[in-house]
C-alpha positions as CSV (number, residue, x, y, z in Angstrom):
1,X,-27.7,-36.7,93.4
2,X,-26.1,-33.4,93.0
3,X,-28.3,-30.5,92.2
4,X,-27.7,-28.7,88.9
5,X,-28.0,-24.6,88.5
6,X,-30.2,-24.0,85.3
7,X,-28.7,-22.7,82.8
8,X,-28.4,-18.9,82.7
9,X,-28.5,-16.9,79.4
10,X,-26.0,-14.5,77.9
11,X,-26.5,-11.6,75.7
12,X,-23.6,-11.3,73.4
13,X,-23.0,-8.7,71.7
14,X,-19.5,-9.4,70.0
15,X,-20.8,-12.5,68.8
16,X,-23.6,-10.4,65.9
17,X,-26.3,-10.5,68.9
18,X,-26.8,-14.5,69.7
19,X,-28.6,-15.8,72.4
20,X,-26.1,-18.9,73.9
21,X,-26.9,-21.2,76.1
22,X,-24.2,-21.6,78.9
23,X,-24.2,-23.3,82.7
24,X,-24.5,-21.4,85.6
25,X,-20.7,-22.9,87.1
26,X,-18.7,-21.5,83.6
27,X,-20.9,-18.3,83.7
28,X,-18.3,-15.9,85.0
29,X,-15.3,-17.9,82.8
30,X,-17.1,-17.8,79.4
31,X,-18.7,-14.0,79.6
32,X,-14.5,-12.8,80.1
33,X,-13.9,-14.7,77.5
34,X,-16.2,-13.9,74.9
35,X,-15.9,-9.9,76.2
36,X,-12.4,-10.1,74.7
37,X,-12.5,-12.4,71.6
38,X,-12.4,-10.3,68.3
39,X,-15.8,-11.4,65.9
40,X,-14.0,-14.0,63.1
41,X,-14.0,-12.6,59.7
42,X,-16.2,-14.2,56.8
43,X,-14.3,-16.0,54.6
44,X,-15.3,-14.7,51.0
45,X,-15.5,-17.5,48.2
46,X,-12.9,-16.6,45.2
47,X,-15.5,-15.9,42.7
48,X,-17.7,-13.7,44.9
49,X,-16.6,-10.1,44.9
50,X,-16.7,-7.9,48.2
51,X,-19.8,-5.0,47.9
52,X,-18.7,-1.9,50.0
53,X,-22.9,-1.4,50.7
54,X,-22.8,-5.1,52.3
55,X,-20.7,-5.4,55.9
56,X,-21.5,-8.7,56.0
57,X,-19.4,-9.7,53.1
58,X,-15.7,-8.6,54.1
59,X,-15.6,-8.1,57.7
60,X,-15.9,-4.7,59.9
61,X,-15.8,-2.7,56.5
62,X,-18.2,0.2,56.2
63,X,-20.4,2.1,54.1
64,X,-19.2,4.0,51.4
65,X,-20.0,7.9,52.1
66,X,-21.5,9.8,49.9
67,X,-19.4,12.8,48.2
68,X,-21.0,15.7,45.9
69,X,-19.8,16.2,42.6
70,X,-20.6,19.7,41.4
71,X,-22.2,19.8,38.3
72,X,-20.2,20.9,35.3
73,X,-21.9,22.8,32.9
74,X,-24.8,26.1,34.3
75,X,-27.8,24.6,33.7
76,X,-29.7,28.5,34.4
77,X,-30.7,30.1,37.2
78,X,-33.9,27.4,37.7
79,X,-31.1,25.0,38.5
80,X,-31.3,22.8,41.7
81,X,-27.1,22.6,41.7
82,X,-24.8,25.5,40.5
83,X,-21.5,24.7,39.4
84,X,-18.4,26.5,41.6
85,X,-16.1,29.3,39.4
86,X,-13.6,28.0,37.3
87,X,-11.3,29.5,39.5
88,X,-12.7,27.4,42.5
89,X,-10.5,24.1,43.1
90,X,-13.5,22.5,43.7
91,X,-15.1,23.1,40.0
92,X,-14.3,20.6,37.1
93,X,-13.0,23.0,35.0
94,X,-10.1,23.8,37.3
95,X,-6.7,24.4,36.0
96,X,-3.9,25.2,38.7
97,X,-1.3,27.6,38.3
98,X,0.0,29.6,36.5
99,X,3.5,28.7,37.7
100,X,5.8,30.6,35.5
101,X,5.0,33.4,33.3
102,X,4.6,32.7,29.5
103,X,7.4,35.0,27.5
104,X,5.2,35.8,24.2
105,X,2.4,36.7,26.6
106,X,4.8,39.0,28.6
107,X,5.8,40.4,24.7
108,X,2.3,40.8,23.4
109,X,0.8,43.0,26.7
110,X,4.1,45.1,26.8
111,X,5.5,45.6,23.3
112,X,2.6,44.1,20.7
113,X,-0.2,45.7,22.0
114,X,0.7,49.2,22.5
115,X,2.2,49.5,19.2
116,X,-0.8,47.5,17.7
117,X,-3.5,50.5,19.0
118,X,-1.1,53.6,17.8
119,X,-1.0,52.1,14.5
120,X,-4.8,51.3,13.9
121,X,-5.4,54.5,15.8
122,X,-7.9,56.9,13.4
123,X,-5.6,60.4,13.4
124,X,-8.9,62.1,12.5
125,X,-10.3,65.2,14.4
126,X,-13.8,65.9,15.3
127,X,-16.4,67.1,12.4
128,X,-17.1,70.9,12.7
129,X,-20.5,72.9,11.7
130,X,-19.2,76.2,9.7
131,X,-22.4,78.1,9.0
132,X,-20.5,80.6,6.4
133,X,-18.5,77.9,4.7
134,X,-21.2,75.2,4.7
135,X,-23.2,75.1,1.5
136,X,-25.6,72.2,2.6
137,X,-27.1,74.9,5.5
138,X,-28.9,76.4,2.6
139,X,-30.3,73.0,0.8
140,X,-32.7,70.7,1.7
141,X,-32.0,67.9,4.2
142,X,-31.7,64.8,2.3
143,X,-31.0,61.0,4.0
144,X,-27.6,59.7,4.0
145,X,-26.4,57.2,1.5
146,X,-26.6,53.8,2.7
147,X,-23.7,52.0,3.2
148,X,-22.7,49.0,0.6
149,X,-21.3,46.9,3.4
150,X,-21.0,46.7,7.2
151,X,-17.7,48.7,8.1
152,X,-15.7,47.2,11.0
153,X,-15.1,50.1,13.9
154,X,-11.8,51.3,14.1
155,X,-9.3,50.1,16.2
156,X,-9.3,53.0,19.2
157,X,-9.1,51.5,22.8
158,X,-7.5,48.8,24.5
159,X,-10.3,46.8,24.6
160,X,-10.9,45.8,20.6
161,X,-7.1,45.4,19.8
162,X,-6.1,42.0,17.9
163,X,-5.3,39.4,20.6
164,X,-4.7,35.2,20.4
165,X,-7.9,33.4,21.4
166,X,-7.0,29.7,21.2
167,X,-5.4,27.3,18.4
168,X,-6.9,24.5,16.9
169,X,-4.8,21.5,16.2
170,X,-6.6,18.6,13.8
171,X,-5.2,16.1,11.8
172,X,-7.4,13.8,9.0
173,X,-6.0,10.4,9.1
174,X,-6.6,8.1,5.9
175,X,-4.7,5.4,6.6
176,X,-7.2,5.2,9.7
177,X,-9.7,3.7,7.2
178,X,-8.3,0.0,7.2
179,X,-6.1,0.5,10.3
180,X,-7.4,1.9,13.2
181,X,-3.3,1.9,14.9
182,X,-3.2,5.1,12.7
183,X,-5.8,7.0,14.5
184,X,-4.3,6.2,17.6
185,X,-0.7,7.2,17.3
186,X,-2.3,10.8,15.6
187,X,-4.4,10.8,19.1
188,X,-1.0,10.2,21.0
189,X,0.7,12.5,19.0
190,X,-1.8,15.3,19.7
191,X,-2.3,15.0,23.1
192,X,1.4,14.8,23.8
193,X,2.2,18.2,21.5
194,X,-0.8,20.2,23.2
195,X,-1.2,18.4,26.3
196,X,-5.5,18.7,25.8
197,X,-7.0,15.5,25.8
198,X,-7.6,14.8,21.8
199,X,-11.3,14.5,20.7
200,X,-11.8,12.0,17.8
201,X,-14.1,12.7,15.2
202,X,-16.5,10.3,12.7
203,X,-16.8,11.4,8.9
204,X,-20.4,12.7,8.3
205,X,-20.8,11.8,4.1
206,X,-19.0,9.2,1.8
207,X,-16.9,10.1,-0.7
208,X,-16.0,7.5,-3.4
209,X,-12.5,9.0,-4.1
210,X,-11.1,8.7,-0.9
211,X,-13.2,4.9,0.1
212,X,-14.9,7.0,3.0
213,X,-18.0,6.0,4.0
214,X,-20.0,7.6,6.7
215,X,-19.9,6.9,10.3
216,X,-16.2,6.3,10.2
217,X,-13.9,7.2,13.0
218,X,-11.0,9.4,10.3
219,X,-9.9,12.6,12.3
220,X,-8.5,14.1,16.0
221,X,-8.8,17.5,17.4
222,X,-7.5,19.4,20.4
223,X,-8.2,23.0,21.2
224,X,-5.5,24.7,23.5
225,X,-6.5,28.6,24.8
226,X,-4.7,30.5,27.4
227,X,-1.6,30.2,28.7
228,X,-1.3,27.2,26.7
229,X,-1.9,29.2,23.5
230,X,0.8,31.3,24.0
231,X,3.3,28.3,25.3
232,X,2.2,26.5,22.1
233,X,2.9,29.1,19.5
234,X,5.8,29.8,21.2
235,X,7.2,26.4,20.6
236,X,5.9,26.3,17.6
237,X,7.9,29.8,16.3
238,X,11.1,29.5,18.1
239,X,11.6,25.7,18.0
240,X,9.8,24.1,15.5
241,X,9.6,25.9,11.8
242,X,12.9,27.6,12.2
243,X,14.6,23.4,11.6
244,X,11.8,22.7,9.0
245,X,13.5,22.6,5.8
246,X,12.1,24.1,2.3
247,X,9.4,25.8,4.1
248,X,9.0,29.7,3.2
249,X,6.4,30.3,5.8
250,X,2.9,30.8,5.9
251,X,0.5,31.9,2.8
252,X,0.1,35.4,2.4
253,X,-3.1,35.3,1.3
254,X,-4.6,32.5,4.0
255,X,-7.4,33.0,5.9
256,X,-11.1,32.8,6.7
257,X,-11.7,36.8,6.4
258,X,-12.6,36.7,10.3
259,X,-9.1,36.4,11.2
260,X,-8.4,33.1,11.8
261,X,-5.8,31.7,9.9
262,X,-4.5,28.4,9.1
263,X,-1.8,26.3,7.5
264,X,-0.8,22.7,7.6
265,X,2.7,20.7,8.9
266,X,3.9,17.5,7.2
267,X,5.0,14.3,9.1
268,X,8.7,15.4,8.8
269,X,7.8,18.8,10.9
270,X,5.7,17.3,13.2
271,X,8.8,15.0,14.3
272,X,10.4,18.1,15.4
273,X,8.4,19.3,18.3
274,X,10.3,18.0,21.7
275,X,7.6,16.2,22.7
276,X,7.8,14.1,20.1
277,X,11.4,13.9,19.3
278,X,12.8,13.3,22.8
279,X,10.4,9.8,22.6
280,X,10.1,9.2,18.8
281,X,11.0,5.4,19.6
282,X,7.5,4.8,21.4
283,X,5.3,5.6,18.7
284,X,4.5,3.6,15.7
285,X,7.0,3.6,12.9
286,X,6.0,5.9,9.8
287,X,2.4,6.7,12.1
288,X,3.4,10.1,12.6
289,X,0.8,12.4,11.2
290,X,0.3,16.0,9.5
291,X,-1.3,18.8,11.2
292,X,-3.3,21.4,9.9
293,X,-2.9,24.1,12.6
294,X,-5.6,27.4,13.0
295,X,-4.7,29.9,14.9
296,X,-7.8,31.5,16.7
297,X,-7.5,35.6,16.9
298,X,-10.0,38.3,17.9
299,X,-9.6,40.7,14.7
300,X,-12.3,41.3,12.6
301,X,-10.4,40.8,9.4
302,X,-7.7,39.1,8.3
303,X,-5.0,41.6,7.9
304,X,-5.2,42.6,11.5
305,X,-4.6,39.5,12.4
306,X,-1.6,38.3,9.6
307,X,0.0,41.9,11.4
308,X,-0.3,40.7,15.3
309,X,1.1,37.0,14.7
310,X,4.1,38.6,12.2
311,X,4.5,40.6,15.8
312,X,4.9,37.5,17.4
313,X,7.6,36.0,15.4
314,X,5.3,33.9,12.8
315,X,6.8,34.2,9.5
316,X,4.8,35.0,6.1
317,X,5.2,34.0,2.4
318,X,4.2,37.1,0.1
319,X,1.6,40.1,0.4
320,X,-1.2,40.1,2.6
321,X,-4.3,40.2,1.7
């Protein structure tokens, strides 16, 4: 009767710690051979899906690591997170460049501006006390008058003359009302004329006239500011109206009396901006929209404001007022 070794165990570690079992004669044999066999892969059933938290499920895969997100907004100083500048790549707000310089911006800070503060310049000197000449020295002090209405300051430094702020695009969609296709060829058309991302709007009362009732999604907006201001109006003045036919230019006597000033596009106008020519077989046939486009300035009135974008090239129908 031959004599048998007990059996030995093995610690295993490739093998998801198991405790096996083996003879003492295929000790040596079977610990080389699992210390170079690769652990098998589980095989996943087709409707189960793979979770990243779970190595079990999927093999050697690994836990996803965590990554902060800055916030995006400043929540005030009591904050536990601050959100990075907007100049810091790491902030949400980030826009890279700018990679070319913008030609009416060039214009305004060279040409538009300087001539804008010598003509709203006050050519009045300083008031002088003449004790001799001066009848009120001899009256009694009275109060002054008050004034009938808050009078704007003059125009004097570099630092309150009439500038572009940002431009409001919007269009109001009625056909949106029985087909919602409308309101998404005016999103497309937006987004692709501004390049902003278009924010739709819902209507907030009903009106009978129109069959609007409230809660309805009926308009898109996008604001453009900086760079993309100026690239904007740009287009907008050298390529756009000047090919619109039958269109005098804009109302002399538009505005909000804060300058801000608006006026609207029809479908056949619209179709003229690059964006939307160079591709006009993509969207919808007879989807194209009107535009009512404001143009967002920093004068306090409206006249100021007519004078800076006739400086840039925008043409106007009649007398200001």
């Amino acid at each position: 009767m031959a004599h048998r070794t007990p059996p030995s165990f093995l610690w295993a570690p490739n093998t998801h710690h198991r405790l096996l079992l083996i003879p003492g004669n295929a000790f040596h044999q079977q610990s080389l051979k699992l210390s170079t066999t690769k652990p098998a892969l589980a095989r996943v059933p087709p409707g189960e899906k793979i979770s990243a938290s779970s190595p079990s499920k999927g093999g050697p895969r690994t836990r996803a690591k965590y990554q902060y997100r800055s916030p995006r907004y400043y929540r005030g100083r009591l904050a536990p997170n601050m959100p990075p500048p907007s100049a810091s790549p790491s902030s949400r707000l980030f826009v890279p460049g700018p990679f070319a310089a913008e030609r009416l911006e060039d214009h305004y800070w060279n040409t538009i501006a300087p001539d804008l503060q010598v003509l709203s310049y006050v050519h009045k000197q300083n008031p002088t006390f003449n004790i001799e000449k001066d009848y009120r020295q001899l009256t009694a002090l009275r109060l002054p008058p008050k004034p009938t209405r808050q009078q704007l300051p003059a125009l004097r430094t570099f630092r309150n003359i009439p500038r572009l702020m940002g431009i409001t695009v919007h269009s109001m969609v009625r056909g949106a009302l029985k087909d919602s296709a409308y309101l998404h060829a005016a999103g497309m058309v937006v987004q692709s004329i501004t390049g902003v991302r278009a924010t739709v709007h819902k209507s907030r009362e009903n009106i009978s006239m129109w069959e609007l009732r409230a809660g309805k999604w009926i308009s898109v907006t996008a604001q453009v500011k900086g760079r993309s201001a100026y690239r904007f109006l740009a287009q907008l003045i050298d390529v756009v109206l000047p090919r619109t036919k039958d269109w005098k230019g804009v109302a002399g006597g538009s505005g909000d009396s804060s300058g801000n000033i608006t006026f609207g596009m029809s479908p056949e106008a619209v179709s003229m901006f690059p964006e939307i020519e160079v591709n006009y077989d993509m969207y919808p046939p007879r989807m194209v929209p009107g535009l009512n486009i404001t143009i967002h300035t920093s004068a306090g009135n409206d006249v100021d404001a007519k004078i800076l974008l006739k400086a840039m090239g925008l043409p106007f129908d009649g007398n200001f007022r």
